[in-house]
GUZA-729127 format. One record per residue: residue number from 0; residue in three letters; z, y, x of N, C-alpha, C in turn. Coordinates in steps of 0.1 Angstrom, whole numbers, padded with zeros to 4 digits. Atoms other than C-alpha are relative to their C-alpha. Example, Ala and Ser with C-alpha at 12.3 -4.5 7.8 and 13.67 -1.06 7.14 Angstrom:
<nodes>
(node 0; Ala; (0000; -0012; 0009); (0078; -0045; 0123); (0000; 0012; 0009))
(node 1; Ser; (0000; -0011; -0009); (0071; -0011; 0137); (0008; 0011; -0008))
</nodes>
This chain:
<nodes>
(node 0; Unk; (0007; 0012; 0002); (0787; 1036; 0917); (-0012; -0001; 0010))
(node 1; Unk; (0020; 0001; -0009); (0756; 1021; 0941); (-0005; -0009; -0008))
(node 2; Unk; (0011; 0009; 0009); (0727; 1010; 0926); (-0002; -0009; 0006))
(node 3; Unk; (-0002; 0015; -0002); (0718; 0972; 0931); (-0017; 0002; 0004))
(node 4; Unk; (0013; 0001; -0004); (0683; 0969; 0948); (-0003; -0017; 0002))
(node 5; Unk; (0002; 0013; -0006); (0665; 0938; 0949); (-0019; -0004; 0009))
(node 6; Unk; (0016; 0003; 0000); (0628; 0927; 0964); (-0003; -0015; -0002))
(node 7; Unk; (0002; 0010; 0002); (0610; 0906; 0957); (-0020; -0002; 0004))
(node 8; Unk; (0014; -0004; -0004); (0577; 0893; 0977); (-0004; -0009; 0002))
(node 9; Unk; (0006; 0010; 0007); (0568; 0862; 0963); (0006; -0004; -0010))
(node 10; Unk; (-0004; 0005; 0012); (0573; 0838; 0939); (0018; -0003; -0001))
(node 11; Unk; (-0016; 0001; 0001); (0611; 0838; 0929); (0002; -0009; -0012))
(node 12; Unk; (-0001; 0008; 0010); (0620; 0810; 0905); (0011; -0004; -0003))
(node 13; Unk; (-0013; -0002; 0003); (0652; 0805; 0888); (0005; 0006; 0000))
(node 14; Unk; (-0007; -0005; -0002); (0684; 0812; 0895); (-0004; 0012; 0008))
(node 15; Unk; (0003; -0015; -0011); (0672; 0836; 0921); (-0008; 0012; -0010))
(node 16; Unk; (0006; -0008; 0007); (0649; 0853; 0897); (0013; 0012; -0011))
(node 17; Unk; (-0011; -0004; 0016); (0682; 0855; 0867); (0003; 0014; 0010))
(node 18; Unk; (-0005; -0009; -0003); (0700; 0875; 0898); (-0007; 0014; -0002))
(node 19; Unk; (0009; -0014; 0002); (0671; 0898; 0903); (0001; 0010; -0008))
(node 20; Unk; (0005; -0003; 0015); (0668; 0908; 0867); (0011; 0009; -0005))
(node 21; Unk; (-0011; -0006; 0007); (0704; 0917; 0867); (-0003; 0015; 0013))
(node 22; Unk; (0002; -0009; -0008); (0695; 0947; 0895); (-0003; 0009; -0004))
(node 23; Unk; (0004; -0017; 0012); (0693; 0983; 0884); (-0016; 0002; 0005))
(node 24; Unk; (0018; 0000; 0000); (0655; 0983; 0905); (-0006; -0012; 0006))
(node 25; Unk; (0005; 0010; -0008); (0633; 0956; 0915); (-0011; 0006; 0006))
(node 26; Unk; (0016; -0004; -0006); (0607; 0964; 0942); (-0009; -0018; 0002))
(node 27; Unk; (0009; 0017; -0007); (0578; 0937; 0942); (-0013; -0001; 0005))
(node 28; Unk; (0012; -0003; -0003); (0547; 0931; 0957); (-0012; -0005; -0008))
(node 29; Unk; (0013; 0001; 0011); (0510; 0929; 0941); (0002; -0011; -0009))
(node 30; Unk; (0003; 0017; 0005); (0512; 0887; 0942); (0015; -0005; -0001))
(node 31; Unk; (-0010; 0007; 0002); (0550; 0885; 0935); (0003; -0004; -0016))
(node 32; Unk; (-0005; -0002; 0008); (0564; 0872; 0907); (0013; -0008; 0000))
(node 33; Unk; (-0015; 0004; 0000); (0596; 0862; 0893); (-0001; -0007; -0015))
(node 34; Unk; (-0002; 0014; 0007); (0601; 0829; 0867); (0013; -0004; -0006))
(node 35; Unk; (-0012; 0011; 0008); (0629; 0814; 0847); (0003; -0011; -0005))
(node 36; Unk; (0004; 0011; 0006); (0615; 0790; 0834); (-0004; -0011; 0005))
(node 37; Unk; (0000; 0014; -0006); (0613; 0748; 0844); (-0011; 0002; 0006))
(node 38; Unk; (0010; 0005; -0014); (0591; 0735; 0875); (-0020; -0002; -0006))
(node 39; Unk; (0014; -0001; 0004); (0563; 0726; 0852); (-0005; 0013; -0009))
(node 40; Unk; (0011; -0014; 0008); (0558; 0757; 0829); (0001; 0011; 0015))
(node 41; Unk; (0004; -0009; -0014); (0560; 0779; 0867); (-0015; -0008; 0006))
(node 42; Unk; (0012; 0010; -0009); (0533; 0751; 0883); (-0012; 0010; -0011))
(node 43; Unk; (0016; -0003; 0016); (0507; 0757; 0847); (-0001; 0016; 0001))
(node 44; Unk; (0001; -0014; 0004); (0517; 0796; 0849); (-0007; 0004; 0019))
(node 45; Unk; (0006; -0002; -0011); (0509; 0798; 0890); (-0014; -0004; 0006))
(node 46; Unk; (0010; 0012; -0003); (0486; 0770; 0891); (0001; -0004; 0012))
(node 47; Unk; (0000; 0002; -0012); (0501; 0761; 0927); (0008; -0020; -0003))
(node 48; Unk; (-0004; 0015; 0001); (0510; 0721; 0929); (0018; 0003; 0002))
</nodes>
């Protein structure tokens, strides 16, 4: 078996985040994160327009 790597080095939102999540490690950086959730609860949780 190979392990599933993913990075992540900003904001990842959605579908791209679900894949992430399914990865056996995530490397991310200080100010990344990763979201699942609709456009306005990401906006309120980042505070970026």
């Amino acid at each position: 078996m190979i392990p599933q790597l993913a990075c992540v080095f900003g904001h990842c939102i959605g579908a791209a985040a679900f894949m992430a999540t399914l990865s056996d490690f995530i490397l991310m950086e200080a100010e990344a994160t990763l979201s699942i959730a609709g456009a306005r609860i990401n906006q309120a949780a980042t505070g970026e327009c």
